[in-house]
One Martini backbone bead per residue (centre of mass of N, CA, C, O) as a GRO file, in nm:
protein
  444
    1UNK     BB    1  -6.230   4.836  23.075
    2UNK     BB    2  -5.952   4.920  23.155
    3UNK     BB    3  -5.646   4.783  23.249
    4UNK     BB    4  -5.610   4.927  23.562
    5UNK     BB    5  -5.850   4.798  23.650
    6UNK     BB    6  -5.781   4.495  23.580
    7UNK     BB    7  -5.539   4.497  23.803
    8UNK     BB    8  -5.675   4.576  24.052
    9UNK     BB    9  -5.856   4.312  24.024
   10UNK     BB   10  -5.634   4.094  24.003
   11UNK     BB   11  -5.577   4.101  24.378
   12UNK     BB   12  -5.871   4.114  24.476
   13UNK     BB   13  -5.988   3.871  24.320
   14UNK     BB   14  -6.099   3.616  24.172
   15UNK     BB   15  -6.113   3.354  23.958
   16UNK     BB   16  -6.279   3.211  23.772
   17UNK     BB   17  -6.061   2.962  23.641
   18UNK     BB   18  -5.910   2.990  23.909
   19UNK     BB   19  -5.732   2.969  24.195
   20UNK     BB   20  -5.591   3.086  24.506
   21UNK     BB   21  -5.385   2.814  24.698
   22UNK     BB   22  -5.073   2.996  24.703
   23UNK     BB   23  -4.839   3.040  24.910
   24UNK     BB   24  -4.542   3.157  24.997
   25UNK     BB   25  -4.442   2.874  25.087
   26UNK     BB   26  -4.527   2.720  24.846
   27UNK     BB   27  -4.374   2.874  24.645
   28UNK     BB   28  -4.076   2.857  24.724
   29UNK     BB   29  -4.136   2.520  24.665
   30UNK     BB   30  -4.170   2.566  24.390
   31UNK     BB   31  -3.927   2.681  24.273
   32UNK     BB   32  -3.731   2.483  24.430
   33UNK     BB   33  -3.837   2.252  24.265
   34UNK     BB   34  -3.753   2.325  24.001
   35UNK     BB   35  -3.462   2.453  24.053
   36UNK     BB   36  -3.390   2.114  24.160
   37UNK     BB   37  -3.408   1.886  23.960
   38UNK     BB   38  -3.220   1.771  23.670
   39UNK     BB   39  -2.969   1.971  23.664
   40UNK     BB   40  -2.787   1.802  23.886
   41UNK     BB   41  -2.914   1.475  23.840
   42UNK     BB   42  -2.783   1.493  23.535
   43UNK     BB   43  -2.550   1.749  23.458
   44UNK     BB   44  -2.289   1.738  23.621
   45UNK     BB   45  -2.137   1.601  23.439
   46UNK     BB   46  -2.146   1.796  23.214
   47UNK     BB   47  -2.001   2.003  23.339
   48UNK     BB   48  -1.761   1.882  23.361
   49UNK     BB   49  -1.682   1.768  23.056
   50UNK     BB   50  -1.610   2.096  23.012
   51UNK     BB   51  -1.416   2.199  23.275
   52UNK     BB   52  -1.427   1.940  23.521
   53UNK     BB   53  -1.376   2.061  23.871
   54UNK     BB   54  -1.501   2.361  23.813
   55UNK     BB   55  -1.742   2.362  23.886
   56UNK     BB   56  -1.851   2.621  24.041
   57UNK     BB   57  -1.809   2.818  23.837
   58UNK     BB   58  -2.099   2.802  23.646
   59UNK     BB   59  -2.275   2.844  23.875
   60UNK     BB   60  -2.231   3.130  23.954
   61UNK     BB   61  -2.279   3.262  23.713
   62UNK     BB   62  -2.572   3.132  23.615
   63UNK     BB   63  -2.677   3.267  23.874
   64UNK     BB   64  -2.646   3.540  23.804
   65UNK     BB   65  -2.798   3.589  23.583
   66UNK     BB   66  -3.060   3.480  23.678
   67UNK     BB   67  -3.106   3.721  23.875
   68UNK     BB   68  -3.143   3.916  23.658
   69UNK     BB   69  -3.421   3.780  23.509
   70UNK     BB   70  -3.548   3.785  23.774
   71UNK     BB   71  -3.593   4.065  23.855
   72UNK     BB   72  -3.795   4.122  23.615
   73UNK     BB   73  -3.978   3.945  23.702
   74UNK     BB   74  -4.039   4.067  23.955
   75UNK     BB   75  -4.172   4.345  23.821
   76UNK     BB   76  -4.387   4.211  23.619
   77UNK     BB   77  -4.560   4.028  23.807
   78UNK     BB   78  -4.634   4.235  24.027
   79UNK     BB   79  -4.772   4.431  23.802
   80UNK     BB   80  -4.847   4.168  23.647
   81UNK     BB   81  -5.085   3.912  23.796
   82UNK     BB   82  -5.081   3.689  23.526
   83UNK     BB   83  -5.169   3.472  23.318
   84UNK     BB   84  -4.858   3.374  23.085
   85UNK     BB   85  -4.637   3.592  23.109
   86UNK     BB   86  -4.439   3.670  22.888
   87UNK     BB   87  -4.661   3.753  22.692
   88UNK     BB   88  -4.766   3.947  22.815
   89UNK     BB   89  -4.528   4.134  22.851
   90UNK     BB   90  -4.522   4.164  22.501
   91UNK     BB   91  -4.814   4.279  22.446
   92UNK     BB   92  -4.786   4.544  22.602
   93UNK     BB   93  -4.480   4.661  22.490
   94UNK     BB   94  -4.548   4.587  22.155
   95UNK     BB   95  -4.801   4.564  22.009
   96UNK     BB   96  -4.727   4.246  21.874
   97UNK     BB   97  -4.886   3.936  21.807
   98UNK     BB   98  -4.649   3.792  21.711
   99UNK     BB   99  -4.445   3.842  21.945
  100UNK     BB  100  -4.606   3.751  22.157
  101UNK     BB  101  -4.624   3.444  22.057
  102UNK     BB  102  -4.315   3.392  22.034
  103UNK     BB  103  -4.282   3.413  22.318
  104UNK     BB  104  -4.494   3.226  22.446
  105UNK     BB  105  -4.417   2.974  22.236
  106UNK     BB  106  -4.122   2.917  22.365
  107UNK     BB  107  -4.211   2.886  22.661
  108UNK     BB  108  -4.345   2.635  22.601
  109UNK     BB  109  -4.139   2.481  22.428
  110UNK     BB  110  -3.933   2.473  22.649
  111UNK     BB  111  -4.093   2.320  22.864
  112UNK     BB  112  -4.137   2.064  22.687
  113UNK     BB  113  -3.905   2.006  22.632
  114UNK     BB  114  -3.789   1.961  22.905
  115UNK     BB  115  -4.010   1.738  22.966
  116UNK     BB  116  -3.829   1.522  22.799
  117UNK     BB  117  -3.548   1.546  22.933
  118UNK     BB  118  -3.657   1.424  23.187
  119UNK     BB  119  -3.749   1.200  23.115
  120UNK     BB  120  -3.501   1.082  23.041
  121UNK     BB  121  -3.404   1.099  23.336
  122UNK     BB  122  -3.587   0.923  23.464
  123UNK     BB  123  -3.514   0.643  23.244
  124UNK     BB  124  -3.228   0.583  23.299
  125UNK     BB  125  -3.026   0.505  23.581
  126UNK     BB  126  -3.215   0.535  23.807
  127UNK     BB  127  -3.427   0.330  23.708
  128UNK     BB  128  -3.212   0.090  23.649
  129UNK     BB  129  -3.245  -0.027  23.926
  130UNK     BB  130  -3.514  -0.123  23.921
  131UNK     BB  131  -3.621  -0.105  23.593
  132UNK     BB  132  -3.515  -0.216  23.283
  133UNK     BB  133  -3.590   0.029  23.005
  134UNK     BB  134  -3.715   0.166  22.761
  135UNK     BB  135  -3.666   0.503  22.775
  136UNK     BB  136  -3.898   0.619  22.603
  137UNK     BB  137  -4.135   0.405  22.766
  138UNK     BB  138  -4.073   0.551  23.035
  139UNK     BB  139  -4.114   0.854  22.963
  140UNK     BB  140  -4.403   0.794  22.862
  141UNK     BB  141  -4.529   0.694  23.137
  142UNK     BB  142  -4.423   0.945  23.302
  143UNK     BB  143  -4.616   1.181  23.166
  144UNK     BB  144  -4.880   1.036  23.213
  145UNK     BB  145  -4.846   1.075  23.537
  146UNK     BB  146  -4.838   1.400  23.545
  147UNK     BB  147  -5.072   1.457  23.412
  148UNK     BB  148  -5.277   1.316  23.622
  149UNK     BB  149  -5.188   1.518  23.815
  150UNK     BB  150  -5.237   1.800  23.718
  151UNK     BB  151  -5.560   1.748  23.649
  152UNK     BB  152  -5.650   1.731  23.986
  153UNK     BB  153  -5.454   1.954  24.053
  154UNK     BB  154  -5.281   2.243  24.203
  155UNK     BB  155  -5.279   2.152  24.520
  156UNK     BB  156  -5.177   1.876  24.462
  157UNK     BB  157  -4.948   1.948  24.316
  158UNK     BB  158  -4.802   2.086  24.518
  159UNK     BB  159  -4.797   1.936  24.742
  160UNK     BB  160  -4.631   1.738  24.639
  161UNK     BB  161  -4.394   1.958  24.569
  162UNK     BB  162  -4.335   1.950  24.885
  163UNK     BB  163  -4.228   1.671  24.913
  164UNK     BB  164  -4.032   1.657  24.677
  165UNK     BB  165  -3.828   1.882  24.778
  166UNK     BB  166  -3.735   1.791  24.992
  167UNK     BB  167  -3.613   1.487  24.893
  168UNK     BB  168  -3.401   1.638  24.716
  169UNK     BB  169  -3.261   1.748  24.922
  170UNK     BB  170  -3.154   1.579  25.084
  171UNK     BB  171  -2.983   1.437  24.865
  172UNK     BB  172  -2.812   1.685  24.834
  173UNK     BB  173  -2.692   1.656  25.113
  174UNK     BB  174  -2.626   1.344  25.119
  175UNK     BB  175  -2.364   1.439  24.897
  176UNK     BB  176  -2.209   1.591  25.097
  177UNK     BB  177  -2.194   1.416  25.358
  178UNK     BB  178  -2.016   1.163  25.189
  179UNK     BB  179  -1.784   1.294  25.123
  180UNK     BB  180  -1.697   1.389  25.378
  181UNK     BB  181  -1.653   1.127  25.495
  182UNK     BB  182  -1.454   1.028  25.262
  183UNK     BB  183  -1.238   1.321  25.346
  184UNK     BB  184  -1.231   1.156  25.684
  185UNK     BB  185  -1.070   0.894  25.507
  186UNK     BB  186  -0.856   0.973  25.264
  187UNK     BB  187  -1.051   1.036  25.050
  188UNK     BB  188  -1.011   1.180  24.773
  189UNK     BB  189  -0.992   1.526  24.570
  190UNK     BB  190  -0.917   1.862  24.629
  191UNK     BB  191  -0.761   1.887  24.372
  192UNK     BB  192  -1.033   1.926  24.172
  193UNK     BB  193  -1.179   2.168  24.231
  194UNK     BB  194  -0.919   2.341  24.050
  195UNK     BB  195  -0.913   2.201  23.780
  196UNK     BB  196  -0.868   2.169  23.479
  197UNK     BB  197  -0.858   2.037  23.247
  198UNK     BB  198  -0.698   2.012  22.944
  199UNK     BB  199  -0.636   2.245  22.705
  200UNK     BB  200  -0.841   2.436  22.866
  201UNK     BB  201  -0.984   2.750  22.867
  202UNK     BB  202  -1.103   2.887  23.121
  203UNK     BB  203  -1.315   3.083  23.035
  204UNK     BB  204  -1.425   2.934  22.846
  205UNK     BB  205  -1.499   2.661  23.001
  206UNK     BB  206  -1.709   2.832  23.187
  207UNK     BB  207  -1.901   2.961  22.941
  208UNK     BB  208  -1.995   2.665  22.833
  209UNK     BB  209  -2.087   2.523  23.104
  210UNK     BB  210  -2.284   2.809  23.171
  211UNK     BB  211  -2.514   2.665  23.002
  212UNK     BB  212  -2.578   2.424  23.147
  213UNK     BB  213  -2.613   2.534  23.400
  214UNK     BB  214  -2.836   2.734  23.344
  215UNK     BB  215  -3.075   2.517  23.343
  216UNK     BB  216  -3.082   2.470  23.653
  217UNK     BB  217  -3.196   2.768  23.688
  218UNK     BB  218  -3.435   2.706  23.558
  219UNK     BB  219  -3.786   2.776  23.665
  220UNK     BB  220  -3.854   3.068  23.794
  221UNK     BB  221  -4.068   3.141  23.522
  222UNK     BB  222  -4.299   2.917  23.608
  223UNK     BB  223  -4.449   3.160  23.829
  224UNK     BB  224  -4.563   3.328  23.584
  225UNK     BB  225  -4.807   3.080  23.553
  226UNK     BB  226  -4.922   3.085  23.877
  227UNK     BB  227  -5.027   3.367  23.953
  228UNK     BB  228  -5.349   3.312  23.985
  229UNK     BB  229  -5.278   3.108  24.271
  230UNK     BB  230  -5.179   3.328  24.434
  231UNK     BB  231  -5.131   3.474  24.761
  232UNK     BB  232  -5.043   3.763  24.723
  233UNK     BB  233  -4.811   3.849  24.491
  234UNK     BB  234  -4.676   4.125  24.574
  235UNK     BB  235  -4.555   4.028  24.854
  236UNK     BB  236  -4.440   3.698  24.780
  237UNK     BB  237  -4.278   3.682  24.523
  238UNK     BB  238  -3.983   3.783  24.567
  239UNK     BB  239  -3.923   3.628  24.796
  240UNK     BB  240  -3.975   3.335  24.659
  241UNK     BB  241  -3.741   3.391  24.459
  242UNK     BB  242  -3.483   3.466  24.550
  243UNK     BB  243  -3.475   3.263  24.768
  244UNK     BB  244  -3.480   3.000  24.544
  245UNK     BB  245  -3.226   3.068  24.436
  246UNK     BB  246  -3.000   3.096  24.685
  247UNK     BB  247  -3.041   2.806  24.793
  248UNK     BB  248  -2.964   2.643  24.508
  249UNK     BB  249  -2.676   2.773  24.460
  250UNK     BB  250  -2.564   2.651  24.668
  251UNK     BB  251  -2.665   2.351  24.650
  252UNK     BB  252  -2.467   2.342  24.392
  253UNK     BB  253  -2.173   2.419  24.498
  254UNK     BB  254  -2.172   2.173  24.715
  255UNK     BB  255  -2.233   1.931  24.465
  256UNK     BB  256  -1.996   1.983  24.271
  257UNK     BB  257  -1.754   1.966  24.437
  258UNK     BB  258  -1.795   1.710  24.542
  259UNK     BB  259  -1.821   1.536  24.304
  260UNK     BB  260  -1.559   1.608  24.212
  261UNK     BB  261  -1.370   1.504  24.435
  262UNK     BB  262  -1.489   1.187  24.411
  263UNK     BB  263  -1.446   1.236  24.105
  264UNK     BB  264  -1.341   1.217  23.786
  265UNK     BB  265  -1.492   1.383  23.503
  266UNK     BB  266  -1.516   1.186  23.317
  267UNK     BB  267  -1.712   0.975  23.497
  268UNK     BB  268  -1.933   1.202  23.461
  269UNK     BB  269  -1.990   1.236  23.217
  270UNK     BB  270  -2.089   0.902  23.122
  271UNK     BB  271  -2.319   0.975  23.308
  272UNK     BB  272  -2.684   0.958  23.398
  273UNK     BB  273  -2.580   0.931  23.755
  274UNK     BB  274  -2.358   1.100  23.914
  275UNK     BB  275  -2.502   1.103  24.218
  276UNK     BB  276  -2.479   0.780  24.215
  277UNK     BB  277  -2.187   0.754  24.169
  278UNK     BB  278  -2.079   0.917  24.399
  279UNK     BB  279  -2.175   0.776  24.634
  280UNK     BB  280  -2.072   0.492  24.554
  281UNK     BB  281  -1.749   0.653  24.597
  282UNK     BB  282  -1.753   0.682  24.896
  283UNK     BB  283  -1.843   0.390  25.081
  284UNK     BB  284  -2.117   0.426  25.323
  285UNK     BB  285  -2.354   0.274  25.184
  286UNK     BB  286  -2.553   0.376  25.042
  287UNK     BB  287  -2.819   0.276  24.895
  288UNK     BB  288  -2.895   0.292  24.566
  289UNK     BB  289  -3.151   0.237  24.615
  290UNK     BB  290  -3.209   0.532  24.733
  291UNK     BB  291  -3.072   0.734  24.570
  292UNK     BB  292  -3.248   0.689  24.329
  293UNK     BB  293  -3.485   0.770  24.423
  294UNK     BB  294  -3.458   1.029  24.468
  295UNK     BB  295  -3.409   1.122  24.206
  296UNK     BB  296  -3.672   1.028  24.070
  297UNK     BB  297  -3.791   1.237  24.238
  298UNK     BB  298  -3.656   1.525  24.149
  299UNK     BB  299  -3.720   1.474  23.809
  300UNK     BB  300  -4.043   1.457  23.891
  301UNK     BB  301  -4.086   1.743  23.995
  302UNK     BB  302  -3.982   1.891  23.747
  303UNK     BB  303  -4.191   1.793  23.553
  304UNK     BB  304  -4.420   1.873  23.680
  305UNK     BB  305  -4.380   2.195  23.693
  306UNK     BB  306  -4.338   2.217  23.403
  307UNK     BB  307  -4.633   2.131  23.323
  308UNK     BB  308  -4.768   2.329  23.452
  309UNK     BB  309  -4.672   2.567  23.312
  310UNK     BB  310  -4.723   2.504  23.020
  311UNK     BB  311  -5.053   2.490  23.074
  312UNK     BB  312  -5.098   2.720  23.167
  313UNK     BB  313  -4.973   2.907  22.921
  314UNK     BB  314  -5.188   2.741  22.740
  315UNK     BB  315  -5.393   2.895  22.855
  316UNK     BB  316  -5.346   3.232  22.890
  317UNK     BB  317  -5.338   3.224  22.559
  318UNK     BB  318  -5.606   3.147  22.509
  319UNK     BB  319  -5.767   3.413  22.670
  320UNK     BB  320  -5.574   3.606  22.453
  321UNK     BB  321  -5.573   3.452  22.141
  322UNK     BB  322  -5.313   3.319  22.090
  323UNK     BB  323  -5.474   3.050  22.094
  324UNK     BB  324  -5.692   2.817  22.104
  325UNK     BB  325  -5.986   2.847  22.289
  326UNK     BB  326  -5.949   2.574  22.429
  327UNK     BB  327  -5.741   2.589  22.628
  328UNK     BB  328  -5.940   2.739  22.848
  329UNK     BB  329  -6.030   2.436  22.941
  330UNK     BB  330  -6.210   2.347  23.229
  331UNK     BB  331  -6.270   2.158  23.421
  332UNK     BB  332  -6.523   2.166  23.665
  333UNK     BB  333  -6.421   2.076  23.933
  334UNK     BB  334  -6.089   2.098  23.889
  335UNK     BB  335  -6.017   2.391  23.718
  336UNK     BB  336  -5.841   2.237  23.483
  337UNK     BB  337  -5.625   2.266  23.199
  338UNK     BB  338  -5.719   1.975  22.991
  339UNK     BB  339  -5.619   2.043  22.730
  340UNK     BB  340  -5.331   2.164  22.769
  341UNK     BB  341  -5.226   1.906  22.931
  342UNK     BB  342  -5.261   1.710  22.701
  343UNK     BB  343  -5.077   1.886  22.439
  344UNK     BB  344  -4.845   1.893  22.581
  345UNK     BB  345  -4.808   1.547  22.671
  346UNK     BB  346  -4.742   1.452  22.335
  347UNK     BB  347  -4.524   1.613  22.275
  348UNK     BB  348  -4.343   1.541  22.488
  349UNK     BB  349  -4.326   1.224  22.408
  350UNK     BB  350  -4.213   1.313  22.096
  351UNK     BB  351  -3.943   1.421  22.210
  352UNK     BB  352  -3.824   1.192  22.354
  353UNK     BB  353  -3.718   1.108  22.005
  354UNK     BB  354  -3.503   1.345  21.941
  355UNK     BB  355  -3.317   1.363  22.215
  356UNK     BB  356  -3.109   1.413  22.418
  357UNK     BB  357  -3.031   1.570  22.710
  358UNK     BB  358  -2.847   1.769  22.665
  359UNK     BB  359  -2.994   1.870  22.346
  360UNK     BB  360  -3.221   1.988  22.519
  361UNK     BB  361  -3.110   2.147  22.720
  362UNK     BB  362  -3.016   2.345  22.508
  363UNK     BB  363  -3.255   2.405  22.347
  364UNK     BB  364  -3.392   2.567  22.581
  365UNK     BB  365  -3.191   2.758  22.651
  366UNK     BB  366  -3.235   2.927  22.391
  367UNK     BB  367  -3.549   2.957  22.435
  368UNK     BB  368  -3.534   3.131  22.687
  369UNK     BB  369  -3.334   3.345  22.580
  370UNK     BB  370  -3.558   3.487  22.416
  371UNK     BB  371  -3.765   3.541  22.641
  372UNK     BB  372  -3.534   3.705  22.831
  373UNK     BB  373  -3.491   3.925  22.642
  374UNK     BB  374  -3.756   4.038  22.615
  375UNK     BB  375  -3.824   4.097  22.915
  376UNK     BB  376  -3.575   4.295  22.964
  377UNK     BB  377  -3.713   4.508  22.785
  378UNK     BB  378  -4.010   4.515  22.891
  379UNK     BB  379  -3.913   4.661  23.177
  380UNK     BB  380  -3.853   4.938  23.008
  381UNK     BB  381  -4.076   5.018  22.822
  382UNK     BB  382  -4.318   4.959  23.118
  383UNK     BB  383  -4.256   5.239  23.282
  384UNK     BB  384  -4.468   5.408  23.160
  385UNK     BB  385  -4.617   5.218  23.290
  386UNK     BB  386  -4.832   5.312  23.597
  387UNK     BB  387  -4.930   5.023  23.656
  388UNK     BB  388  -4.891   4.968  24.002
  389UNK     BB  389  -4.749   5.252  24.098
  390UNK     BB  390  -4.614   5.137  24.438
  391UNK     BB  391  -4.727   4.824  24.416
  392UNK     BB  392  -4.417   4.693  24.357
  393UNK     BB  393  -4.155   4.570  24.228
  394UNK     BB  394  -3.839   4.722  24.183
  395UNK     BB  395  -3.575   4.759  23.966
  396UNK     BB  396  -3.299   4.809  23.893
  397UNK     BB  397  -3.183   4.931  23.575
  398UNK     BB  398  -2.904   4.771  23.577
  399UNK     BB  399  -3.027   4.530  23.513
  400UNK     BB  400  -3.192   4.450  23.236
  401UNK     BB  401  -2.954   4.509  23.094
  402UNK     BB  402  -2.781   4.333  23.160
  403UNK     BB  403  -2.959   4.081  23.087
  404UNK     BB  404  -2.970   4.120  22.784
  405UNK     BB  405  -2.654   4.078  22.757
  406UNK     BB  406  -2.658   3.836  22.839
  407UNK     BB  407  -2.839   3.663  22.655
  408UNK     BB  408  -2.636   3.735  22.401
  409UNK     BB  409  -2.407   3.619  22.485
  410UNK     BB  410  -2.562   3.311  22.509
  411UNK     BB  411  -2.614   3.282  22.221
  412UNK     BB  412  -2.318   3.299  22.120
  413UNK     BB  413  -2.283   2.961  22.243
  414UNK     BB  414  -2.416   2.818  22.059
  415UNK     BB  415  -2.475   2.589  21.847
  416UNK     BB  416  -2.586   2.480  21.568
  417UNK     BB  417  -2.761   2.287  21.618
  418UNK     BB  418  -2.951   2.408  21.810
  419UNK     BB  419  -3.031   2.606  21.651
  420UNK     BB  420  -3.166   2.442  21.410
  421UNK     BB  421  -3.366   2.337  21.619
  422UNK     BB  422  -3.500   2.612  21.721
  423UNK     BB  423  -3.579   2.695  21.396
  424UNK     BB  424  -3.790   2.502  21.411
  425UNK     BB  425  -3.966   2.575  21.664
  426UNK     BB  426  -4.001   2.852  21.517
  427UNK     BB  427  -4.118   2.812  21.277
  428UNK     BB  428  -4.353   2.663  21.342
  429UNK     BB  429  -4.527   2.910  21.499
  430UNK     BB  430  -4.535   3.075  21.275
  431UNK     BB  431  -4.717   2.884  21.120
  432UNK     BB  432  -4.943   2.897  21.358
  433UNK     BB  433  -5.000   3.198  21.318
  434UNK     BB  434  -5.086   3.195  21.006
  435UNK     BB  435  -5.347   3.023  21.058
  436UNK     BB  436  -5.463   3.182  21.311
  437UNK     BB  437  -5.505   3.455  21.096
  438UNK     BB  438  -5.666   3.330  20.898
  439UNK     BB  439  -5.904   3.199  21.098
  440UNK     BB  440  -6.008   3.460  21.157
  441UNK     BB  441  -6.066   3.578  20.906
  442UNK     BB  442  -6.295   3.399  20.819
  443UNK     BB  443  -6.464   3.409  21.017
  444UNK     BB  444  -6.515   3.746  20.983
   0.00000   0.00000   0.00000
């Protein structure tokens, strides 16, 4: 059977291995679920301690860029609606299975270092309200406990997802609301809204700190790897990408504006729970326990659906055999892909002892620029092939190029440190493609 065969029947037919469980509107809410998570709820102090009060200004470059490498995604899942995401694009484009395996391989490594720097704010000051526990003991019993909702079903996470993104807004409203309260009170400062740090250079610091901002934003990637469970993927798919990135911008940019007036950005950036932080200084009354709920709602929210990605994505490459062909097994009746997901939350534990949240989250970054640069380069590529051409969404060849010079100017503000953290995860991974073609070649 050709590839464009295999793609017709891929939107026309149910798959063996997975349901195809997820309407447009569930969709949409497993996005910006995904991208309200812990980016607001954990990393706002750290993006004040970069800029100041201008948080609202990293915010909005942010979503811009992300929008660039959303079209990109939104044409090439739509063309190829394929469990694997980034790898599927990486394989047809380059016809180099080394390339396949380390854009798949980055885009797992990112999912899962994300979910271990969740865990780790999830285990934070949130937690801290209702019960002290050691950080690394917390994160681990926390994915413990995604695991098991994950390995239950798709639908059952969705469904999930679908109360906890509520959950999640609420609270982001509900710091917006408090703020407000606060400054027809004659409290609050609105002139930190504009104001940098003292001696921060203004274009720096903000586009250092859209880099944290950035992380904010991620997650709109990991529905290229649950998308052989949506229904009708061609139709609903940009419509639910573009809503729920410009709804997250939104509520970033009046969330980070409120957090800077209620508080000075030193005591943000202090904070591992600065939406706590920012409430108790409203004087509102908002009981800590209640809004520490929701943020480990919301932290819970992100951590679910990272795992989910990770675990499809290392499932979609079990079957095109860039991993060991054990990841493509899944339950009988539940129909989940339990060794990737047993396999990712393993992993996702042990690295929750190996660095704070902001130095994974810019980690995941890296990693993800990666991912983001192969794939703008690869709807370019794939202009040639015309599979599925006129029954998908088509970017301007203008974003996918911009998408990619993005990606590259992000890419040299990360730190030394960083890049050391990311070329041992990509080292681990070249080693792991060379064990895996030797083991083939030995079989043959």
């Amino acid at each position: 059977m050709s590839i464009g065969e295999k793609d017709a029947r891929a939107t026309a037919e149910p798959q063996a291995g997975v349901k195809r469980d997820i309407t447009g509107r569930m969709l949409y809410l497993f996005i910006l679920g995904d991208v309200l998570g812990a980016g607001i709820y954990a990393l706002v102090g750290q993006i004040a301690g970069e800029v100041g009060g201008v948080t609202w200004a990293p915010m909005l470059v942010a979503l811009a860029l992300a929008l660039l490498t959303a079209a990109s995604y939104a044409e090439l899942v739509t063309k190829y609606p394929h469990a694997g995401g980034s790898a599927v694009f990486a394989e047809r484009a380059y016809k180099k299975p080394v390339v396949s395996f380390l854009v798949g391989y980055c885009m797992l490594a990112a999912g899962v270092v994300s979910a271990s720097g969740l865990a780790l704010a999830f285990a934070g000051d949130y937690l801290a309200t209702f019960i002290d526990v050691p950080p690394v003991l917390g994160a681990v019993v926390f994915l413990a406990a995604i695991a098991a909702l994950n390995a239950r079903g798709i639908k059952e996470s969705v469904r999930a997802n679908l109360v906890m993104t509520m959950i999640e807004t609420t609270g982001l409203v509900l710091v917006v609301v408090a703020v407000s309260v606060m400054l027809s009170g004659g409290d609050g400062d609105l002139g930190r809204a504009v104001r940098f740090d003292s001696g921060a250079a203004p274009v720096t610091a903000i586009f250092g700190a859209a880099l944290l901002a950035y992380y904010s934003f991620v997650g709109f990637e990991t529905s290229a790897n649950v998308i052989e469970e949506v229904k009708e993927p061609r139709r609903v798919y940009p419509k639910a990408l573009f809503g729920a990135l410009l709804t997250a911008g939104v509520l970033y940019v009046l969330v980070g504006t409120a957090a800077s007036v209620a508080l000075p950005s030193d005591e943000l950036a202090d904070s591992t729970g600065p939406l706590l932080s920012v409430i108790e200084a409203t004087g509102t009354g908002i009981p800590s326990w209640l809004f520490s709920a929701i943020a480990l709602v919301a932290v819970a929210n992100g951590a679910l659906l990272t795992m989910i990605m990770s675990s499809r994505l290392a499932y979609g490459m079990g079957k095109q055999g860039l991993m060991p062909s054990a990841f493509s097994r899944v339950l009988p009746e539940r129909r989940t892909p339990w060794v990737a997901i047993v396999v990712t939350t393993v992993i996702a534990m042990v690295l929750t002892a190996t660095g704070s949240i902001a130095t994974l989250a810019e980690t995941v970054v890296l990693l993800l620029l990666l991912v983001f640069l192969s794939t703008n380069i690869a709807v370019l590529v794939l202009r040639r092939d015309k599979t599925g051409e006129g029954d998908h969404f088509r970017a301007w060849t203008v974003l996918p190029v911009l998408g990619a010079l993005s990606c590259i100017v992000l890419l040299t503000q990360q730190s030394g440190e960083v890049w050391l953290r990311g070329g041992i995860i990509v080292a681990v991974g070249v080693v792991l493609y060379v064990v895996m073609t030797l083991v083939r070649r030995r079989r043959a």
